[in-house]
C-alpha positions as semicolon CSV with decimal commas, in nm:
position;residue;x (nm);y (nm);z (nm)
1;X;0,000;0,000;0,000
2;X;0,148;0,373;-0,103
3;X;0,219;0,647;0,150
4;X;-0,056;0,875;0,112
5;X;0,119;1,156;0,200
6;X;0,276;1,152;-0,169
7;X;-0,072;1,183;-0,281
8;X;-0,279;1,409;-0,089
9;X;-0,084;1,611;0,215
10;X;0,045;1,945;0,084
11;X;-0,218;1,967;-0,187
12;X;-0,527;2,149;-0,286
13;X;-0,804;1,886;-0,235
14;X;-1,171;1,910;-0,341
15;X;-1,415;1,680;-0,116
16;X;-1,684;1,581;-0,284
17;X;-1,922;1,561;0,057
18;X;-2,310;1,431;0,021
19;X;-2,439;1,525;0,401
20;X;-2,253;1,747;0,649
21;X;-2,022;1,518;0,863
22;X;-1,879;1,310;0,519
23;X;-1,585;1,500;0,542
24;X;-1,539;1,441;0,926
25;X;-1,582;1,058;0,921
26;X;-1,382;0,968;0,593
27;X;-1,127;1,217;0,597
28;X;-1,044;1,499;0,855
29;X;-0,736;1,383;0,959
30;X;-0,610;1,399;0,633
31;X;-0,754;1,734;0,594
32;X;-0,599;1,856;0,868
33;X;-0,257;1,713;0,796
34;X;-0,296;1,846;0,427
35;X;-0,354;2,226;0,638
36;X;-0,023;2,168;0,841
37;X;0,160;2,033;0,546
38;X;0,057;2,374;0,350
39;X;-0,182;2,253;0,145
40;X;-0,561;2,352;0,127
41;X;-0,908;2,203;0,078
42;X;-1,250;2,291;-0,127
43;X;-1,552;2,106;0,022
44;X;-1,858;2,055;-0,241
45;X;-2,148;1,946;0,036
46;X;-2,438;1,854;-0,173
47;X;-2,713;1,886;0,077
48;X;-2,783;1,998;0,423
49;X;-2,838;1,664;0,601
50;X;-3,211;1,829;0,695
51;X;-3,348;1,415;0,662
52;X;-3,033;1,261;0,953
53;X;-3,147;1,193;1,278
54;X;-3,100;1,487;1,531
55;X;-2,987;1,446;1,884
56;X;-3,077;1,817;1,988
57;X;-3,254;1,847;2,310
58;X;-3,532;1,968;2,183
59;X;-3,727;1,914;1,836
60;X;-3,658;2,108;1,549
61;X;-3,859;2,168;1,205
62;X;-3,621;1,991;0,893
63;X;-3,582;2,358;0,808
64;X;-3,426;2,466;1,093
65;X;-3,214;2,152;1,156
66;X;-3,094;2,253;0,767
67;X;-2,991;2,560;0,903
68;X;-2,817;2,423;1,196
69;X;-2,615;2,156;1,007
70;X;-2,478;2,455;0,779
71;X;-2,367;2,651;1,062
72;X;-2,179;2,307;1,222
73;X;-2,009;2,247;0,859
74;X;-1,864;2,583;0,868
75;X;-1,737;2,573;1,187
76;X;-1,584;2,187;1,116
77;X;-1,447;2,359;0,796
78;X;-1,278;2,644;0,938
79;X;-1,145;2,448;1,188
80;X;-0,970;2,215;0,908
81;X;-0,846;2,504;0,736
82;X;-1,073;2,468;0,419
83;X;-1,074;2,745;0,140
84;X;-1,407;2,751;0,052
85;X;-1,719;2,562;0,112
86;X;-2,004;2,522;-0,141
87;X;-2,322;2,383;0,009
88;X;-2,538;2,277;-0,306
89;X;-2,846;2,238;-0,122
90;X;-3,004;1,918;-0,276
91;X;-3,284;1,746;-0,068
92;X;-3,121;1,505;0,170
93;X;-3,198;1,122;0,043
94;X;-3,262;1,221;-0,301
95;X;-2,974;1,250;-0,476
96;X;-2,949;0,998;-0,745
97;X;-3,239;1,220;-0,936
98;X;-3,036;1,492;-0,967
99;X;-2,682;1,334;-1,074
100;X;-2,651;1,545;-1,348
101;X;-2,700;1,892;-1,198
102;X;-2,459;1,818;-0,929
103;X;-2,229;1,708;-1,106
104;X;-2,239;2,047;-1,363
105;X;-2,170;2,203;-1,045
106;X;-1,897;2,020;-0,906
107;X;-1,738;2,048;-1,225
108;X;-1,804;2,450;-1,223
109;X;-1,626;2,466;-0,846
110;X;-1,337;2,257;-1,006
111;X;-1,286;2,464;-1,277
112;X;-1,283;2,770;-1,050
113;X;-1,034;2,644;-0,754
114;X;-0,841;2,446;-0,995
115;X;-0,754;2,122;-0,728
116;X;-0,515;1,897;-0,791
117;X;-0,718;1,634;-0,697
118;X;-1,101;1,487;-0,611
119;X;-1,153;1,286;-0,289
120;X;-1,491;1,151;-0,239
121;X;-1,682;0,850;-0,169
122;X;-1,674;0,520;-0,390
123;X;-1,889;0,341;-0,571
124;X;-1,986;0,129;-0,252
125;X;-2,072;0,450;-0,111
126;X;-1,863;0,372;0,235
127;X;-2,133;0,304;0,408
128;X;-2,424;0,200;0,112
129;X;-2,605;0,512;0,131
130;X;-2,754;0,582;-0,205
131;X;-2,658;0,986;-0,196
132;X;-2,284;0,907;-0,130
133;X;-2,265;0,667;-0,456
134;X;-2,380;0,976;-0,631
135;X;-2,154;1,161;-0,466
136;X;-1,926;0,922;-0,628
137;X;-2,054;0,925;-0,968
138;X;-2,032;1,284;-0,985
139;X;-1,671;1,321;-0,874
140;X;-1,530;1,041;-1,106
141;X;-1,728;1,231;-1,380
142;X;-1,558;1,536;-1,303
143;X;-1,232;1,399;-1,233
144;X;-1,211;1,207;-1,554
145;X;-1,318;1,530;-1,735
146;X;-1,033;1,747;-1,582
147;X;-0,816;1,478;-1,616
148;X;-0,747;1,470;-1,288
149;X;-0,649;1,199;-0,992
150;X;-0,982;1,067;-0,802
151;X;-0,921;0,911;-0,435
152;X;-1,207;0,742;-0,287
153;X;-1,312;0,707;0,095
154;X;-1,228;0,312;0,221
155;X;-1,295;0,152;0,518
156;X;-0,982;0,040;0,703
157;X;-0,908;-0,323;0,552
158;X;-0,786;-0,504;0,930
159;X;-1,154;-0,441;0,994
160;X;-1,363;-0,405;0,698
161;X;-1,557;-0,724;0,771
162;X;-1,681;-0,609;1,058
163;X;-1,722;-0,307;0,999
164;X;-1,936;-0,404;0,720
165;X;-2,130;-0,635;0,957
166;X;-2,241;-0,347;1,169
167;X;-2,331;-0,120;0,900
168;X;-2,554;-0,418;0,767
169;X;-2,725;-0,365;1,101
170;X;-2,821;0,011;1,031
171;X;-2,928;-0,050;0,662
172;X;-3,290;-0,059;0,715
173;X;-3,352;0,262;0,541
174;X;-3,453;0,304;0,175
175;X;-3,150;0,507;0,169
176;X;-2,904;0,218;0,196
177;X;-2,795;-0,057;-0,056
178;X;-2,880;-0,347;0,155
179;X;-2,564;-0,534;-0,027
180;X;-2,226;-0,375;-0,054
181;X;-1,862;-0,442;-0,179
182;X;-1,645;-0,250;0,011
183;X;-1,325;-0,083;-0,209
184;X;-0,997;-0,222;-0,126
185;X;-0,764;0,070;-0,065
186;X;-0,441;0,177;-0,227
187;X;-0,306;0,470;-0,029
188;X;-0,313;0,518;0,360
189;X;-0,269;0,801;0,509
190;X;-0,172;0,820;0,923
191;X;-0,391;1,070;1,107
192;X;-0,389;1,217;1,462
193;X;-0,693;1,045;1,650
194;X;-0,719;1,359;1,832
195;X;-0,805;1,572;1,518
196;X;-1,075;1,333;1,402
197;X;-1,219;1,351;1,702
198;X;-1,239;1,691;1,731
199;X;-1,368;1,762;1,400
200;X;-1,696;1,533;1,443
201;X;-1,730;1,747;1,790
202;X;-1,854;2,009;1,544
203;X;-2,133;1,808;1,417
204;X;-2,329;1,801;1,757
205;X;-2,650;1,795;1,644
206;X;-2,537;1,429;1,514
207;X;-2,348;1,279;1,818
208;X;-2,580;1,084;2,045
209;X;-2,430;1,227;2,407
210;X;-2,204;1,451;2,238
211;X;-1,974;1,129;2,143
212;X;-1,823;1,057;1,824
213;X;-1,882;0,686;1,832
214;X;-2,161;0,610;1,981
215;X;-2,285;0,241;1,955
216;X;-1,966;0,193;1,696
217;X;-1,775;-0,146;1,839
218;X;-1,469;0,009;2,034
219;X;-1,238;-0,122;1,804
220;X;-1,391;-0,006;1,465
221;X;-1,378;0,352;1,615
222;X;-1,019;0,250;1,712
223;X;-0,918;0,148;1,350
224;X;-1,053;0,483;1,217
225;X;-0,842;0,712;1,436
226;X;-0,513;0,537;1,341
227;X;-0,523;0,613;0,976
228;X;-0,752;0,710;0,674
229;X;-0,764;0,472;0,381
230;X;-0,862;0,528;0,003
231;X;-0,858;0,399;-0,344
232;X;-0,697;0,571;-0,624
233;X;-0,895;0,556;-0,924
């Protein structure tokens, strides 16, 4: 497996996000690396996350969650030094019907910020969820019009049979592929724990008790704080 760092630390990324939080899970520690290597990051968010579950104290309209899941992006985001953030403001868990207009739009914020490279989700969609496989159908459209390299979000491989077992678990919604090949990565990249964890801290209205990884087996969330994995394509 290559050293990541070759790849994507010191380099103008472009994260191609579906829901508010993508970036945090898949890649943060890599973002933040890239920040103290010099390098910079563009994050393309294609919707709000208005349709996730919320873990605010009280109830909130979908509207109003919307807004609050903008607010906790832009706060993750300045936190991991990103350039600019584009929030395209598709509707949450309906993204394969509009495949084509995000993609013209990704392709418009590429064209503009001029990355040297895409990072986004595969076609197993990390975790099966039908938005993020758009996500990745969108990217590798872009990237393969700008020519340019494509890395894709994997699952650490020491536990990416279990980790696909408890996902499994979770896929009851319409929202999920209920079957799922995970991508085998190419590149890893070693993180600081520390800075994963405090990026997902941003997303609070997500974190049941204000935790990161709760319910997530101790040593899945263990896996994912060592390193960040992905597939070049």
């Amino acid at each position: 497996m290559k050293n990541g760092d070759q790849h994507l630390i010191g380099k103008h990324l472009l994260v191609c996000a579906a829901h508010p939080d993508d970036e945090s899970f898949c890649a943060s520690g890599t973002l933040m690396k890239n920040r103290r290597a010099g390098g910079t990051t563009t994050v393309v968010c294609a919707t709000a996350g208005e349709k996730g579950m919320s873990h605010l104290r009280r109830p909130v309209t979908p509207a109003a969650l919307k807004q609050i899941r903008i607010r906790e992006l832009r706060g993750v985001c300045r936190y991991l030094g990103v350039r600019s953030l584009h929030v395209l403001n598709y509707p949450d868990g309906g993204l394969t019907k509009h495949l084509n207009g995000i993609a013209q739009k990704l392709l418009a914020v590429a064209r503009k910020v001029k990355p040297d490279a895409l990072v986004g989700f595969g076609p197993d969609g990390w975790t099966g969820h039908r938005d993020h496989a758009t996500m990745f159908r969108a990217g590798r459209r872009v990237a393969s019009r700008l020519k340019l390299p494509y890395f894709a979000f994997c699952i650490p491989p020491l536990v990416a049979a279990d980790m696909k077992k408890w996902m499994l678990t979770r896929r009851r919604s319409p929202h999920y592929h209920r079957h799922v090949t995970n991508n085998l990565p190419t590149v890893r990249v070693a993180i600081r724990g520390a800075d994963k964890i405090r990026a997902l801290r941003f997303h609070a209205s997500q974190l049941d008790g204000r935790h990161p990884f709760t319910g997530i087996p101790k040593h899945l969330a263990e896996a994912t704080l060592r390193a960040e994995y992905f597939a070049e394509w």
